[in-house]
C-alpha positions as CSV (number, residue, x, y, z in Angstrom):
1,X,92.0,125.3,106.7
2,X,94.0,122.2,105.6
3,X,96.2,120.5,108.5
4,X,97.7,118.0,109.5
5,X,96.1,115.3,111.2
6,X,99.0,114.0,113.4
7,X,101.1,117.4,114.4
8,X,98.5,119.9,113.5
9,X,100.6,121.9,110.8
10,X,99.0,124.0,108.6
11,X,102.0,125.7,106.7
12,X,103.7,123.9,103.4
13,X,101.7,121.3,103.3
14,X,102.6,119.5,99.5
15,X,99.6,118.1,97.7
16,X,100.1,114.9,95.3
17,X,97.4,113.7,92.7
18,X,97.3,109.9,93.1
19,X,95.4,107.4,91.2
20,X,93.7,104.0,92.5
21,X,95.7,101.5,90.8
22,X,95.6,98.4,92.4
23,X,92.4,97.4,90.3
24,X,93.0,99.8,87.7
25,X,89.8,102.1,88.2
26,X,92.2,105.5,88.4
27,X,89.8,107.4,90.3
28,X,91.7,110.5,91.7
29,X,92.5,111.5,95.5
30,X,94.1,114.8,96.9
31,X,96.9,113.8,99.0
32,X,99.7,116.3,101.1
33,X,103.0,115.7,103.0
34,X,103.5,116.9,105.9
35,X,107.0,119.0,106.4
36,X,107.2,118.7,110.0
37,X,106.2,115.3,111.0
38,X,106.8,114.1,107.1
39,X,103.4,112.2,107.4
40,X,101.7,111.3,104.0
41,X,98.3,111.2,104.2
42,X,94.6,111.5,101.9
43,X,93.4,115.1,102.5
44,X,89.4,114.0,102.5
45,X,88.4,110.2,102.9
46,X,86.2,109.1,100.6
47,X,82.5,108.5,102.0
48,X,82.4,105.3,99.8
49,X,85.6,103.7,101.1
50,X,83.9,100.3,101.6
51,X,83.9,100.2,97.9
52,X,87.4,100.0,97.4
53,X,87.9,96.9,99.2
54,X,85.8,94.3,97.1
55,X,85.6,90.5,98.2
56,X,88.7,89.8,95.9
57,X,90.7,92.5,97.8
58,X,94.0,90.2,98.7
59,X,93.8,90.1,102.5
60,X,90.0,88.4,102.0
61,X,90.9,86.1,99.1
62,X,93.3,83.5,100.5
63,X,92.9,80.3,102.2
64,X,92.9,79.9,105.7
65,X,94.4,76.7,107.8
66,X,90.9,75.8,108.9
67,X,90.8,72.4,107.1
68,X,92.7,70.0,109.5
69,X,94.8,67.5,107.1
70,X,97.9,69.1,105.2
71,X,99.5,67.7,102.3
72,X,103.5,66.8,102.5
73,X,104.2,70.0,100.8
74,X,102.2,71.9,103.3
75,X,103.6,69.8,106.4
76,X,106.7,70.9,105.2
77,X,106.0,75.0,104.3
78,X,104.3,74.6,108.2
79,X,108.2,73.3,109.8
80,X,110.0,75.9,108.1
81,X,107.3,78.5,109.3
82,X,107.3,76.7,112.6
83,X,111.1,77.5,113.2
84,X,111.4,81.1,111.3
85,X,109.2,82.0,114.5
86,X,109.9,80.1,117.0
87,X,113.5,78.3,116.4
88,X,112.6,75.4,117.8
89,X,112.7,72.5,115.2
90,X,115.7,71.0,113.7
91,X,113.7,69.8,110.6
92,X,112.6,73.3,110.2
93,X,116.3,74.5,110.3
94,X,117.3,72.7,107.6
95,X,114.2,73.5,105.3
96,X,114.9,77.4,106.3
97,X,118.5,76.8,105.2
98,X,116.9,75.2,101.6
99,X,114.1,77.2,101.3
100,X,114.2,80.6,103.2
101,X,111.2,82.7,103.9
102,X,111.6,86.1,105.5
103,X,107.6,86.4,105.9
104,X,108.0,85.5,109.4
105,X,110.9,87.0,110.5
106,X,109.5,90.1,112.2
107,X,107.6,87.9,114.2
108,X,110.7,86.4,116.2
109,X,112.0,89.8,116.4
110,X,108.7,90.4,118.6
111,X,110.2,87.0,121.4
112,X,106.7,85.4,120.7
113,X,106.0,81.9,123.0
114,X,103.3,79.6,121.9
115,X,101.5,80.5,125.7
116,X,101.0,84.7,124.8
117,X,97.6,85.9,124.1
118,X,97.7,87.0,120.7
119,X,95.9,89.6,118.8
120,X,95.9,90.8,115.1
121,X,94.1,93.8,114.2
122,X,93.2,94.1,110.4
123,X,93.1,90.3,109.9
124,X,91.6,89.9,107.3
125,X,90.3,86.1,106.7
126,X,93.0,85.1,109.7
127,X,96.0,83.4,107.5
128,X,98.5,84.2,110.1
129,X,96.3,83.4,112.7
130,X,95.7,80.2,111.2
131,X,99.1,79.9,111.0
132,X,99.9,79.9,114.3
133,X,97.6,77.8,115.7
134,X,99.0,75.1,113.1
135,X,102.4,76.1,115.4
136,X,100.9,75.7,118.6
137,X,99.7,78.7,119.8
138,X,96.0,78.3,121.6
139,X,95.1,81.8,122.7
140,X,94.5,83.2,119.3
141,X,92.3,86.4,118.3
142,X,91.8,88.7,115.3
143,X,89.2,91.3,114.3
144,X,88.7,92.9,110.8
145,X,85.6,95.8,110.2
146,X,85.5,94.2,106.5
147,X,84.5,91.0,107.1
148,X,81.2,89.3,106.2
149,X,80.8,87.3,109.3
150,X,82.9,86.3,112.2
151,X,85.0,83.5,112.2
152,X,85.1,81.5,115.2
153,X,87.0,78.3,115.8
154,X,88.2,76.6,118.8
155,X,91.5,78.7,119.1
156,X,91.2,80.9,116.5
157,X,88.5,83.6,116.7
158,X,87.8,86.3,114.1
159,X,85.1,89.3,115.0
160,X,83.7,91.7,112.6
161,X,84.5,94.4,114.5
162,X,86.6,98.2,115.3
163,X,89.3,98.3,117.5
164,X,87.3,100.7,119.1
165,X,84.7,98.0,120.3
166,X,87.7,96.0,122.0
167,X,87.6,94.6,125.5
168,X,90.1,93.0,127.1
169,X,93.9,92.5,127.3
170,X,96.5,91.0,125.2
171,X,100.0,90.0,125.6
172,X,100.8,90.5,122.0
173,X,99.5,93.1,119.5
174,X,99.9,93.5,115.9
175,X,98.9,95.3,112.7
176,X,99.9,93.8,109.8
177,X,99.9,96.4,107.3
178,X,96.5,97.4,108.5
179,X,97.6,100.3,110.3
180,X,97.9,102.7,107.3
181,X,94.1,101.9,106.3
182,X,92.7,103.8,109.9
183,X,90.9,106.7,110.0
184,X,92.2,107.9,113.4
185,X,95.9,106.9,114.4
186,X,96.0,108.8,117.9
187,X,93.0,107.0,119.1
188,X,94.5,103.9,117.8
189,X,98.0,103.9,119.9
190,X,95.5,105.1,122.8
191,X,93.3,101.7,122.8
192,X,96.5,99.7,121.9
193,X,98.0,101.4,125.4
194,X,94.8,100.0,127.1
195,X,94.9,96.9,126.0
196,X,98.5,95.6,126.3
197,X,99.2,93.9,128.7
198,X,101.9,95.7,131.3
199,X,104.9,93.5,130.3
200,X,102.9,93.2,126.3
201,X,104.5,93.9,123.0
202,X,102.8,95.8,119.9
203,X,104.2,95.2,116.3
204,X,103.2,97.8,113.6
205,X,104.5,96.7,110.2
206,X,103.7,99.7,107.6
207,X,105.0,101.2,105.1
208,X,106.6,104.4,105.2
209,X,107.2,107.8,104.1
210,X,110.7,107.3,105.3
211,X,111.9,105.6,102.2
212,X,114.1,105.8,98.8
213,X,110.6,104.4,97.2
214,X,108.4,107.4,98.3
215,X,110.8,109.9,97.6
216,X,111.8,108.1,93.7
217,X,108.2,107.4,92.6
218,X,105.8,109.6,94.3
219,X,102.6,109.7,93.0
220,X,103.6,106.2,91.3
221,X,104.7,104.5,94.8
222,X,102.5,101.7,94.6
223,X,102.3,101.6,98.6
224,X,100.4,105.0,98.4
225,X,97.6,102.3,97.2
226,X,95.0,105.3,97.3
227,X,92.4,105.4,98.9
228,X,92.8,102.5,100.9
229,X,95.7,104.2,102.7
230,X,95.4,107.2,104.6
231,X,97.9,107.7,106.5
232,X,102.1,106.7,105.2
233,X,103.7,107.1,108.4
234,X,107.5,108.2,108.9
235,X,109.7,107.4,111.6
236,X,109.0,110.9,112.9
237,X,104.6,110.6,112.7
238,X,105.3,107.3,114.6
239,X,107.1,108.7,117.0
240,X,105.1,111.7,118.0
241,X,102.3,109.5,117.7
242,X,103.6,106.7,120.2
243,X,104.5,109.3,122.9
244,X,101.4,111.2,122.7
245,X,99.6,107.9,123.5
246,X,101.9,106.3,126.4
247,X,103.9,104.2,124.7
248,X,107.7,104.2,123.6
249,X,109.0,102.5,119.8
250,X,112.1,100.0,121.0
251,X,113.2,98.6,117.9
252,X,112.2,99.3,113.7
253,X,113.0,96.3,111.3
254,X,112.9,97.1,108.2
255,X,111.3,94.3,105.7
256,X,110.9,95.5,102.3
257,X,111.2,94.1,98.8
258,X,111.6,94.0,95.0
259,X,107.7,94.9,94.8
260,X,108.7,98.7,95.8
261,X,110.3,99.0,92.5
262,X,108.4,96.5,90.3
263,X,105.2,97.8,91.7
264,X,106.2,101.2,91.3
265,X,107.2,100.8,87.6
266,X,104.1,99.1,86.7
267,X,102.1,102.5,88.0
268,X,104.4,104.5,86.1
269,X,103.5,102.8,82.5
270,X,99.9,102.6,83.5
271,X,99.9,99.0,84.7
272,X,97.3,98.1,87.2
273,X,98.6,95.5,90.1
274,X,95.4,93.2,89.2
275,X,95.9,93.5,85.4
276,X,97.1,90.4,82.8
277,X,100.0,92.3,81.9
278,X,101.0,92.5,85.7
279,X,103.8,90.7,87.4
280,X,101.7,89.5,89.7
281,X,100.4,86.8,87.5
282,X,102.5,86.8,84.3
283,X,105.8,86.5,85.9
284,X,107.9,85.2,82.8
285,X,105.4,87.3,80.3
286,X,105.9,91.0,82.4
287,X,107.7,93.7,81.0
288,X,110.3,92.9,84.0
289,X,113.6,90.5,83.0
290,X,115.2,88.4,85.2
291,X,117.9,90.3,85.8
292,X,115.5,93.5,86.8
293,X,113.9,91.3,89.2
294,X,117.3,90.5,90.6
295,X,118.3,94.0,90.6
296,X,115.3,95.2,92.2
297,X,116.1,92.1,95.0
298,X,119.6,93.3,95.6
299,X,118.8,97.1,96.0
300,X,116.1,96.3,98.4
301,X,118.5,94.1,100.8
302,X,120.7,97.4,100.6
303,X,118.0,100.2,101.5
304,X,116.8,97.8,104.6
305,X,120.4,97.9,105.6
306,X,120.2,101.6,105.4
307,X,116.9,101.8,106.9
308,X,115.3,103.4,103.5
309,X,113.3,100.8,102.7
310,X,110.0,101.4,102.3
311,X,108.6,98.6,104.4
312,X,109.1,98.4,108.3
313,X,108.1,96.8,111.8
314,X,107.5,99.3,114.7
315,X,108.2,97.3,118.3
316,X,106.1,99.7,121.3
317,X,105.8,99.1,124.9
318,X,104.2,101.0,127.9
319,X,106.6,103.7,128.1
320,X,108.3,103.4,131.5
């Protein structure tokens, strides 16, 4: 009998047909909500999920900070970054104030200091990682089970590998939208609890279930992203899960943007997110004004106000 994989309901469990539609090849997967934990999640997993993350998938195409010499343009992006985390540079201060990025932000929610041991599970190619060595952090480590080979630099090292074949102890954990992609979330928070450090910090950034987006769109809300996702937590799954595993959520900032809506109304008039016609590529040529964009801007400021956007940052801890 069909249940649910986080609180073990079987009873009113909704289904939704969802399309893939990031690269437009519309196969169809089965997926239910939960009405007691109000988890969103793929009924089966597909046997060939490997397929749906090809080598232009967006966390493997991007360049990494590897190279050592930056352009003034770069130099510049790397002080603003530099103080959005840390707030420790004055020249940063002033480009944040001219040329704000939010990308960062949940990252001084999480206190970070350039000495913490650092992991990032789901890394992909290891941008942020790269990232923050170009700030100063030395003890730097990500894993990703998609990778074609490791990565290994002198403070940056990147391991083909599960979070299951982990070893040792961090001061700082975090999924970056990688979460949502793991077959088993209980064991996850379990192996996260054994290897945070006592005093450590996890950051989960997801998207949710627990959001105006979800409950608009539906089988169009383009964070469903199916198959890759299997499991859209809510604050509720999140918390049960946390608990169950030993640790305690102490904070949620919400981070979401204009690309719950303008994603969402792409999938709705059968626009992949990889297509020409996308707004991804063909900003001035979409079938988005500028005012839309704006709109869609200003109503996501609102709903992360309201915690119902459909983007967020989980803080855990060992629970006490």
């Amino acid at each position: 009998m069909k249940q649910c994989r986080i609180c073990g309901n079987e009873k009113n469990l909704h289904p939704y047909n969802v399309r893939e539609m990031m690269f437009g090849m519309r196969d169809e997967f089965l997926y239910f909500q939960c009405p007691e934990c109000e988890c969103l999640q793929i009924e089966e997993i597909p046997n060939n999920l490997s397929d749906y993350y090809p080598q232009n998938y967006y966390s493997f195409n991007v360049k990494t900070a590897q190279s050592g010499k930056q352009n003034l343009k770069e130099a510049l992006t790397h002080k603003r970054n530099e103080y959005a985390v840390f707030k420790n540079s004055l020249w940063g201060y002033f480009l944040n104030k001219i040329y704000p990025t939010d990308i960062f932000k949940p990252l001084n929610i999480a206190a970070l200091n350039k000495n913490m041991s650092i992991l990032d599970i789901g890394c992909g190619n290891g941008k942020l990682l790269f990232s923050l060595k170009e700030m100063g952090c030395k003890n730097l480590t990500g894993i990703d089970p998609y990778l074609k080979d490791d990565i290994i630099t002198p403070n940056v090292k990147i391991y083909k590998k599960n979070i299951e074949e982990l070893t040792g102890k961090w001061d700082f954990i975090m999924l970056n939208h990688s979460f949502e992609h793991m077959e088993n979330p209980l064991t996850v928070f379990k192996k996260i609890n054994d290897i945070l450090n006592d005093n450590g910090t996890c950051m989960i950034r997801i998207p949710t279930s627990s959001s105006d987006a979800w409950e608009k769109y539906r089988e169009n809300w383009v964070q469903l992203d199916a198959p890759r996702h299997i499991f859209l937590h809510s604050r509720k799954s999140m918390e049960l899960l946390s608990k169950q595993a030993g640790l305690e959520i102490f904070n949620v900032f919400y981070d979401s943007g204009a690309f719950q809506f303008w994603g969402s109304e792409q999938y709705q008039k059968n626009i992949p997110l990889v297509s020409d016609d996308s707004y991804s590529f063909k900003k001035d040529e979409s079938v988005f004004t500028i005012q839309q964009i704006k709109n869609f801007n200003q109503k996501s400021i609102e709903l992360n106000k309201t915690e119902r956007g459909d983007m967020c940052a989980f803080y855990l801890r060992k629970s006490k």
